[in-house]
N, C-alpha and C positions, 0 to 999 in steps of 0.2 A: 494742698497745692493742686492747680485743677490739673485736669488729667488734657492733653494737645490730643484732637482726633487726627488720627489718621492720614497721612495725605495720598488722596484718591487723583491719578494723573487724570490728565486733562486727554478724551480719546483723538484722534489725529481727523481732523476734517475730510469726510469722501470727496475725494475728485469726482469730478461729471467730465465724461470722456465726449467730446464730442469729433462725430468724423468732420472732417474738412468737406462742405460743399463738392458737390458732383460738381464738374469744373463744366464753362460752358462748352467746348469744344466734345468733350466726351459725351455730354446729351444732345447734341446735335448729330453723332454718330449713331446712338443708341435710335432715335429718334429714323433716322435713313433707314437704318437695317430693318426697323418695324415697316415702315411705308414699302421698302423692297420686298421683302417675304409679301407682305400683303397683294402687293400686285402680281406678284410671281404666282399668285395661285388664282389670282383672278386671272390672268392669260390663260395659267394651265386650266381650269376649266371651263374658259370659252373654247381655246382649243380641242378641249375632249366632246365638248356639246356639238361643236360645227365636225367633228371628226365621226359622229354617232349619227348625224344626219345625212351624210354623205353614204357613208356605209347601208343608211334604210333609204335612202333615194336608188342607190347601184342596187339591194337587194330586191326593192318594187318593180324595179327596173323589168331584171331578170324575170322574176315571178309574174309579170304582169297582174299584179296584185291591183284593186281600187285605190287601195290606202299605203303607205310607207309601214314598215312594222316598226314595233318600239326596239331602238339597241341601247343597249348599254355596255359601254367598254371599262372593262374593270383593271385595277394596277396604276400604282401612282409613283413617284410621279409621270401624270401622262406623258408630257412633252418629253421626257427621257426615256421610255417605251417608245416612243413615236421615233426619237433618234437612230434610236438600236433598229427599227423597223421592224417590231414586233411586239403583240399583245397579248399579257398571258390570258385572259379570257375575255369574248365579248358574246353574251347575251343577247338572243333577238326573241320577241312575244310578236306574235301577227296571232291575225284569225283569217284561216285559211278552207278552201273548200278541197275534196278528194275528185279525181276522174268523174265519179258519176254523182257530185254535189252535193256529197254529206259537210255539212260543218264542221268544221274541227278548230281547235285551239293550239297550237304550235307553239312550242319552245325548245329552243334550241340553245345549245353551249356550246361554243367555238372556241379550241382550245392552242394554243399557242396560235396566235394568228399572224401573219408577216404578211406585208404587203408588196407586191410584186407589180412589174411594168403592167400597167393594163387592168388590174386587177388583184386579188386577196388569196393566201391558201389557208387551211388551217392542222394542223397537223393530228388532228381529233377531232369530232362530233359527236356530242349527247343532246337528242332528241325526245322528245315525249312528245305523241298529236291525242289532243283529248277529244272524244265526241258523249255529250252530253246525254241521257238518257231519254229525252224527252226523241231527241231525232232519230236514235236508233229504234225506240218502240214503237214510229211512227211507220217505220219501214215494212213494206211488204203488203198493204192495204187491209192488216189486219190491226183492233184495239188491240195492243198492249203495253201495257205499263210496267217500265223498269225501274231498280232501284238497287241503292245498296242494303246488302244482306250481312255484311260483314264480313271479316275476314277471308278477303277475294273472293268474294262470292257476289250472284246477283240477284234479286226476286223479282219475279217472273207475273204477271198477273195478268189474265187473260180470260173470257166468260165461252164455255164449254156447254152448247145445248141449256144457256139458262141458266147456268151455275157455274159458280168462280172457281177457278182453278192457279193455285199459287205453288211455284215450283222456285226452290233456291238450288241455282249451280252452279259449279266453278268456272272459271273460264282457261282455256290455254291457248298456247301458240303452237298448233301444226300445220308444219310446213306450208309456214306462210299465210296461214288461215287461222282467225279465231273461233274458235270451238268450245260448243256450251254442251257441260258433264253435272246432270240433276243427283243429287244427295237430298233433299227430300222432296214430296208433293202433296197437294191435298187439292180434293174436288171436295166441296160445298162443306170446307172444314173439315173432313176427313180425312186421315192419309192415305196414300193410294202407295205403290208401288215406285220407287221413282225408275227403275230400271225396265218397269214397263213398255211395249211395242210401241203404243201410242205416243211415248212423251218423247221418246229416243227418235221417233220421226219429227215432231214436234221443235224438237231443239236441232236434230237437222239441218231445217229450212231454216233454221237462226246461223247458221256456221257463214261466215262471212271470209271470200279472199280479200286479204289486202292488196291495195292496189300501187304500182311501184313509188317506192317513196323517192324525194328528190334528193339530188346532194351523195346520191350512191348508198342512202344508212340503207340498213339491213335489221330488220327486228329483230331482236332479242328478248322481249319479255310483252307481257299483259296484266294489267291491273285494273280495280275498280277502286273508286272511291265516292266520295260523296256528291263530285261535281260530275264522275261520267266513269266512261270506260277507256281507258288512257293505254296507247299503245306504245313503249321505250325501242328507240332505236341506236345505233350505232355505228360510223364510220371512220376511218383511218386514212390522210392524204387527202383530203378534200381541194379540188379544186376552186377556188368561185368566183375565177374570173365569168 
């Protein structure tokens, strides 16, 4: 008698789930909200661009500067800082000259800034004016050549009766003046003393007053680096109408 195989059920057919079409009224909303945000932020950064140019036309203004400096006002969204009528930072870069026509490079951070009838306050200033090595070595109608020596420090090169003479020193801020302190020196490759009569005269005639900075900052530090000798300042309650 033959043997009946088995009976193997038959497995149950997968469904395919499919969602209902995005209706059309919902992609026509979906569709607004894109085109809205998109425009909302092209306002808000025409308005930051015209609000950044205003602010470096009133700063050129004041400054009697050639050129407008570059601002940038940071914090978004703008037009909602602009409501509140205050911005928590705006950046200015200009290239600026000192009382007696050194060059410098200026930046500034303006820090909580509100806008007020007539004019701007900011409720903080951080400054840095850099002057370039090339301008300061030129100063005094003597050759020398500066440079960074590293770790705040500056190298010094200058020709002494015919022979080089390279001095690295520190710099600092006394009262109100920058002041050069030699750690080492060498005449024609040699070391020499750096605490010496001659060089302690020498760096001296390098001791430079700063001269009153605008905006009311107030120095607080000196640095070197590879673009120059960069002087940090600082103020609180800035006016600038």
């Amino acid at each position: 008698m033959p043997l009946k195989s088995p009976h193997t059920p038959t497995p149950p057919k997968k469904r395919t789930v499919r969602t209902a079409p995005l209706r059309r009224p919902a992609r026509r909303a979906v569709a607004v909200a894109v085109l809205a945000g998109a425009a909302l932020l092209t306002v808000d950064a025409v308005a930051r661009q015209v609000a950044e140019e205003r602010f470096a036309d009133r700063i050129a203004a004041r400054q009697g500067g050639p050129a407008a400096p570059e601002v940038t006002i940071k914090g978004y969204p703008f037009l909602l800082d602009a409501a509140r009528g205050t911005h928590p930072e705006v950046r200015v870069k200009a290239d600026a000259r000192t009382s007696d026509g050194l060059p410098v490079k200026a930046a500034v951070d303006l820090h909580e800034v509100s806008e007020r009838a007539g004019g701007y306050a900011a409720a903080s200033v951080d400054a840095a004016f850099t002057a370039r090595f090339d301008s300061l070595g030129s100063r005094g109608g003597r050759d020398v050549r500066l440079s960074d020596a590293g770790n705040g420090r500056v190298r010094i090169e200058a020709g002494v009766v015919g022979m080089p003479l390279v001095i690295t020193a520190e710099l600092r801020l006394d009262a109100g003046a920058v002041t050069l302190h030699a750690d080492s020196a060498a005449l024609a490759g040699r070391p020499i003393d750096p605490a010496a009569p001659a060089i302690d005269r020498a760096l001296s005639e390098r001791r430079r007053q700063l001269p009153p900075l605008p905006m009311g900052l107030e120095a607080t530090a000196v640095s070197v680096g590879s673009d120059g000798v960069t002087v940090h300042a600082r103020a609180h309650r800035v006016d600038l109408t």
